[in-house]
N, C-alpha and C positions, 0 to 999 in steps of 0.2 A: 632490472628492477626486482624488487622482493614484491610473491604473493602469495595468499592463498591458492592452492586450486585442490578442488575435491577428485579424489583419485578413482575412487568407488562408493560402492556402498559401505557408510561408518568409516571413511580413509580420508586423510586428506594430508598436505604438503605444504610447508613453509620451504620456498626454495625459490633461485634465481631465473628468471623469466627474459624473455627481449624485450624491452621497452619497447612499446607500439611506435611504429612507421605510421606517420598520416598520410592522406590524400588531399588533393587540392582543397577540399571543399569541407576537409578536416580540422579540428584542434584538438591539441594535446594537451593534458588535463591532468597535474598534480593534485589526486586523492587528499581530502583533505579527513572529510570526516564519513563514513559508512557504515548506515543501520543494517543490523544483521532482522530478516522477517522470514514470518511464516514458511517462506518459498525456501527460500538459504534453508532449512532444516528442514524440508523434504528432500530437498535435492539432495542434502548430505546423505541421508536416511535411504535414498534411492525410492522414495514414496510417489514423488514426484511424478503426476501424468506424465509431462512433458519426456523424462526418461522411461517411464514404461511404455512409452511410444515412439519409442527410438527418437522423436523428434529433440530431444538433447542428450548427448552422449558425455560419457567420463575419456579425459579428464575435462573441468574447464574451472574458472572463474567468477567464483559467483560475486552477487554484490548489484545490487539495482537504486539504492535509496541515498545518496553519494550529494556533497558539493566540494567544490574546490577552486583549483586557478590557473588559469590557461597560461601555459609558460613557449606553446610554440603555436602558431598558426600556418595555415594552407596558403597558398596564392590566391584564392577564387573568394579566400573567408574576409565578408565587408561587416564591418558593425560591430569588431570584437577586434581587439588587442591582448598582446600579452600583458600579465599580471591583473586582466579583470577575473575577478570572483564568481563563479559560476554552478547553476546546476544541469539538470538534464532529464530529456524524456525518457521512458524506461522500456517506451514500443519506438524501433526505427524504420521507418516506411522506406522504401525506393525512390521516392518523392517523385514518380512517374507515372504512374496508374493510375486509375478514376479513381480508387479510395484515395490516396494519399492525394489527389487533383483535387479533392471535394471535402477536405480535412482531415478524412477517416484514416488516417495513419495505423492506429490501430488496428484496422481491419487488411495491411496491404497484403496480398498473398504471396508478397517476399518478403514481407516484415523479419526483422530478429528482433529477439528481447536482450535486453544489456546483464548480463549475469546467466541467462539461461538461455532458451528458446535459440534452436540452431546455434547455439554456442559462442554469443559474442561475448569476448571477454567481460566481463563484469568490476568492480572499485572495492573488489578484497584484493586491492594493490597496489603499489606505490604510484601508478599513473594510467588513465583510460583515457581512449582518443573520441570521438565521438563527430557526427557529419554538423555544422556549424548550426542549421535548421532547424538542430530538436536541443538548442543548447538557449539556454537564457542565464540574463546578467541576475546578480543580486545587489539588494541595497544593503548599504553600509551598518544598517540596525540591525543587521542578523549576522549571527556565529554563524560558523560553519555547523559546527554543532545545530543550530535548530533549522538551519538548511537543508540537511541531509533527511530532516520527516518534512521537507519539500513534496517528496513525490505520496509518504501514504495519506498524506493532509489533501493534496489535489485528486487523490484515487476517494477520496471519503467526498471532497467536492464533487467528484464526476458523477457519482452516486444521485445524490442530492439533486442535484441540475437534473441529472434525466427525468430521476422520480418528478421535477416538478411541484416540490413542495409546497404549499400553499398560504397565505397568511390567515392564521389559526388552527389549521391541519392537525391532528393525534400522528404523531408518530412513536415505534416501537425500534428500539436500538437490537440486535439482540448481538453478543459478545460485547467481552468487557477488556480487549485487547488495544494497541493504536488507533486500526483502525475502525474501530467501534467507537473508542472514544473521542476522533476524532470528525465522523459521525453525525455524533451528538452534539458535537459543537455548531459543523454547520447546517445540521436541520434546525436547532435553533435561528441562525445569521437567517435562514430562509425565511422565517415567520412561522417556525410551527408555535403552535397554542401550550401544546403541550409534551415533554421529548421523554420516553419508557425508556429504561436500561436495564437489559438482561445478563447477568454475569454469575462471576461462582467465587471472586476474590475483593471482600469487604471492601479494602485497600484503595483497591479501583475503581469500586461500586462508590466509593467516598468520592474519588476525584472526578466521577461520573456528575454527581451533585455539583462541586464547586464549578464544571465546566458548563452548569445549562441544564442537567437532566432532571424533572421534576419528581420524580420515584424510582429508585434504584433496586433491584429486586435479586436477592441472589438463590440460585436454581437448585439449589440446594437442603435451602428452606422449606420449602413445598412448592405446591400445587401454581406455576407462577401463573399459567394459563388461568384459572379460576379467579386469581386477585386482579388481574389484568382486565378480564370479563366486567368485575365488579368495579373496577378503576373509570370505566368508557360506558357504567349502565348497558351493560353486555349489549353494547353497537358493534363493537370491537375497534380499530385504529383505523386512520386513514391511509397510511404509511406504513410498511415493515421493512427493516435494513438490515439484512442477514448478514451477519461478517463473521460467523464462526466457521462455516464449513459442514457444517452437523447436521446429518439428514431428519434430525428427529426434532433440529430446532425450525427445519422447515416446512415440514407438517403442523407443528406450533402456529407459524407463519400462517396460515392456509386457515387453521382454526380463530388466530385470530384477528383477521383481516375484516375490515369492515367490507358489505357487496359494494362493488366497482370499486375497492381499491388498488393498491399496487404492492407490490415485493419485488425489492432492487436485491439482488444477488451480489455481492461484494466478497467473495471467495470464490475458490477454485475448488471443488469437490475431489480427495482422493480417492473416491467411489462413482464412479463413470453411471453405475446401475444402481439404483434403490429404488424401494416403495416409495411413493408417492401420494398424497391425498387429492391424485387428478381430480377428479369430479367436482371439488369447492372450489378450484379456478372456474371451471365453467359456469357451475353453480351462482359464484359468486361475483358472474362476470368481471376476473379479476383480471391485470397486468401483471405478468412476470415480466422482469426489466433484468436483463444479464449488463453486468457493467468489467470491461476488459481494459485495463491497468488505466491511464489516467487522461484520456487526450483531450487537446485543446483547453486544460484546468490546471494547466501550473500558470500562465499569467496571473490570472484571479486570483488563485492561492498564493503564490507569492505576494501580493498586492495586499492579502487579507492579514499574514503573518508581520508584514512591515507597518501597515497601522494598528497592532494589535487586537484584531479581529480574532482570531485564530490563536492561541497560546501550547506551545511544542514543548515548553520547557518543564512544566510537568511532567512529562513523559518521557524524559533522560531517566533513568536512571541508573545505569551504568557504560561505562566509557576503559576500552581493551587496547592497547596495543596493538598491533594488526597481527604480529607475531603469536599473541596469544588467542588466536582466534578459537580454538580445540577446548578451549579455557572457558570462554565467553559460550560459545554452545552448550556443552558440556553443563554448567550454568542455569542457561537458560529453559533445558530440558529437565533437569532435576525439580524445578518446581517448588522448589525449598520457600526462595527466598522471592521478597517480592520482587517482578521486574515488569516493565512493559517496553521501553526501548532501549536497548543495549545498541551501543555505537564503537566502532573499529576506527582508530584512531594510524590509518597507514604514513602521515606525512607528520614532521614539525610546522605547528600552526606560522602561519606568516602574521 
């Protein structure tokens, strides 16, 4: 089969692969459609924790945000046939241990990640196999296309769910990426009162608005701490949803946190160390909430995208060849043009 695979740091390879072998309890999985995220251009970059801790090594596969259609099945695999429409979880547990026994698949301590993490192959490629367990069907009202922001739409749900959102709650977005604006979609569905969105591209900050956000702020402009103060009669928020990565928007966080509220982390820091503004957790008797990739939240999100609860299609905005992937990066980093989700198109749609 043709894939991508990243060779190095800034290297990467369109070139002939084995098509995956499954296992009994396997399916094999014609790539249909593959968002390229955040992760996908660390990893290129070599930025990536996961490789500056040897815990993913070059070459591999990346690609984690993926639906498609299962064209071979395991002996052991009950409840799926070939040619159903499928997506998948993007943490794969052992399905043996007390986290994976008790749900926490995400947490198992053999876990792999599907693109990165101990190096499982990833869907920058003609076909991925995956254990039948972490694989769910789709309904017929979704593209492959708005399936494959399946997994950041259920990472921005997992979010949500932990924080606990409340009916009437202040919540503060801060990035103005997928997963920000995906977000603010469903801290909305949750019953917030009212949903803040922090970004730095109009564009987005507009489609921030049409999805739910009631003032859209861009960081650019000035002081967004101080208008925000004035926005909440300086209480501050009940809620903050950090999805940029940015130590300084998480001090922001801390500043403007209402006391006993919460801060869901929804990124991966490529700075392991920074300053902190410890003291206004404690201070502020606050929750920090870390949230790790999406578990137990793609039924619900798939279920919220098929009654249109949840709206993906805004957030296409460009669609690559799987061949041109160096293209689509490349793209994406320049920063030119506007883009928020860029998709890898490795298969002919069925």
């Amino acid at each position: 089969m043709k894939a991508i695979r990243f060779t190095g740091p800034e290297t990467m390879e369109y070139v002939d692969v084995p098509k995956p072998v499954i296992e009994d309890d396997e399916v094999l999985i014609k790539v249909m459609a593959v968002g390229i995220c955040g992760t996908d251009l660390e990893l290129f970059s070599g930025e990536m924790p996961y490789i500056k801790n040897g815990l993913t090594t070059y070459p591999l596969i990346p690609g984690h945000e993926w639906s498609g259609q299962i064209v071979e099945i395991g002996s052991k695999v009950t409840g799926f046939k070939v040619g159903d429409r499928v997506t998948g979880d993007v943490s794969i547990g052992c399905g043996n241990c007390s986290m994976c026994m008790t749900g926490r698949f995400n947490l198992c301590p053999n876990r792999r990640v599907v693109g990165s993490y101990r190096n499982y192959d990833g869907a920058f490629a003609e076909y991925l196999k995956l254990p039948y367990r972490h694989v769910y069907p789709l309904p017929n009202d979704l593209s492959y296309e708005e399936a494959a922001l399946i997994e950041p739409a259920a990472t921005a749900a997992y979010g949500v769910m932990k924080a606990g959102i409340g009916l009437g709650e202040t919540v503060l977005v801060i990035g103005d990426g997928p997963i920000g604006l995906l977000s603010v979609q469903t801290a909305v569905l949750s019953g917030a009162s009212k949903v803040f969105l922090i970004g730095s591209w109009e564009e987005k900050l507009k489609l921030g608005i049409d999805m739910g956000a009631s003032i859209a702020l861009n960081y650019r402009n000035g002081d967004i701490v101080e208008v925000i103060q004035e926005k909440t009669q300086f209480k501050g928020v009940d809620v903050v949803i950090e999805t940029s990565g940015s130590t300084k928007a998480f001090n922001q966080s801390l500043r403007l946190l209402k006391p006993g509220g919460k801060i869901v982390l929804l990124s991966i820091y490529t700075s392991s160390e920074f300053m902190a503004e410890i003291n206004s957790i404690v201070s502020k008797d606050a929750e920090v909430i870390g949230v790790l990739a999406s578990c137990n939240s793609f039924k619900p999100t798939i279920e919220l995208l098929s009654a249109g609860k949840i709206d993906v299609l805004p957030l296409i905005t460009h669609c690559f060849p799987l061949e041109q992937a160096k293209d689509a990066i490349d793209m994406m980093r320049s920063k030119k043009d506007l883009r928020i989700k860029v998709l890898l198109i490795p298969s002919e749609m069925a």
